[in-house]
C-alpha positions in Angstrom: 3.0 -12.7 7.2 4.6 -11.1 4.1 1.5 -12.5 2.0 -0.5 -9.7 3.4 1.9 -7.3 2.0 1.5 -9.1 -1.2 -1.9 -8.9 -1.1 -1.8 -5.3 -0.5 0.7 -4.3 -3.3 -1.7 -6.4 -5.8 -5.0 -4.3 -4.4 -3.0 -1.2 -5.2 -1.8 -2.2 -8.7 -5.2 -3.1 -9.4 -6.6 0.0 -8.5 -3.6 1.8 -10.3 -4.5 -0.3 -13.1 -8.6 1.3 -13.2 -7.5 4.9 -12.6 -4.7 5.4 -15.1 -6.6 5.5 -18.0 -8.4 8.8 -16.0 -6.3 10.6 -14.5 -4.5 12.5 -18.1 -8.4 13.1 -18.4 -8.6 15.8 -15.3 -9.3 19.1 -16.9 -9.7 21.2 -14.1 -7.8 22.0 -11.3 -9.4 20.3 -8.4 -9.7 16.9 -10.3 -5.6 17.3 -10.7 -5.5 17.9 -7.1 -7.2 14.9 -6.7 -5.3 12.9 -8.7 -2.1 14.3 -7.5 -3.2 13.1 -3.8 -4.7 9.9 -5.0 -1.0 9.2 -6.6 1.0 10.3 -3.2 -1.2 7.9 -1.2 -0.8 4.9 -3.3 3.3 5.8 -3.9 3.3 5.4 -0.1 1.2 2.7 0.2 3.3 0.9 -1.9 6.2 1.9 -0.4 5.1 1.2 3.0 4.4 -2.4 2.1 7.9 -2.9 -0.3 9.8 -1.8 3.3 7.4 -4.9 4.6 8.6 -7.3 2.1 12.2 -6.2 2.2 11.7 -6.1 6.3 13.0 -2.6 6.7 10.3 -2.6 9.1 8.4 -4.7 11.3 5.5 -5.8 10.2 2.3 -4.1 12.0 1.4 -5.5 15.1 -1.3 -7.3 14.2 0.0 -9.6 11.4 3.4 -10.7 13.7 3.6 -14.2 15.0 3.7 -14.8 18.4 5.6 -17.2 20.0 3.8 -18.7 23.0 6.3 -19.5 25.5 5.4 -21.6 28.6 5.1 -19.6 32.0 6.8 -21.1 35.0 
């Protein structure tokens, strides 16, 4: 299911693409702060979602395919 992570890494570029035009506009310290923790979060969402598409990691549990296999 590697379109979800597609999907996901389009949302955040999106967002990324509405909020960079603001954030060199913070002038005090706690919209910095913001901004700062608004960038961590999407660096890791990001990153979480290139380790999906690269499968580092498995994908989460709810987006694997399941094999049904016949009981005996």
């Amino acid at each position: 299911m590697l379109h979800y992570a597609i999907l996901r890494l389009l949302l955040a570029g999106f967002f990324l693409y509405f909020a960079w035009p603001l954030i060199p506009a913070a002038t005090t310290q706690l919209e910095a702060v913001f901004w700062g923790a608004w960038l961590v979060f999407f660096m890791l969402v990001v990153g979480a979602n290139f380790a999906t598409l690269l499968q580092m990691t498995s994908p989460p549990v709810m987006e694997q395919e399941q094999i049904r296999q016949r009981q005996r």
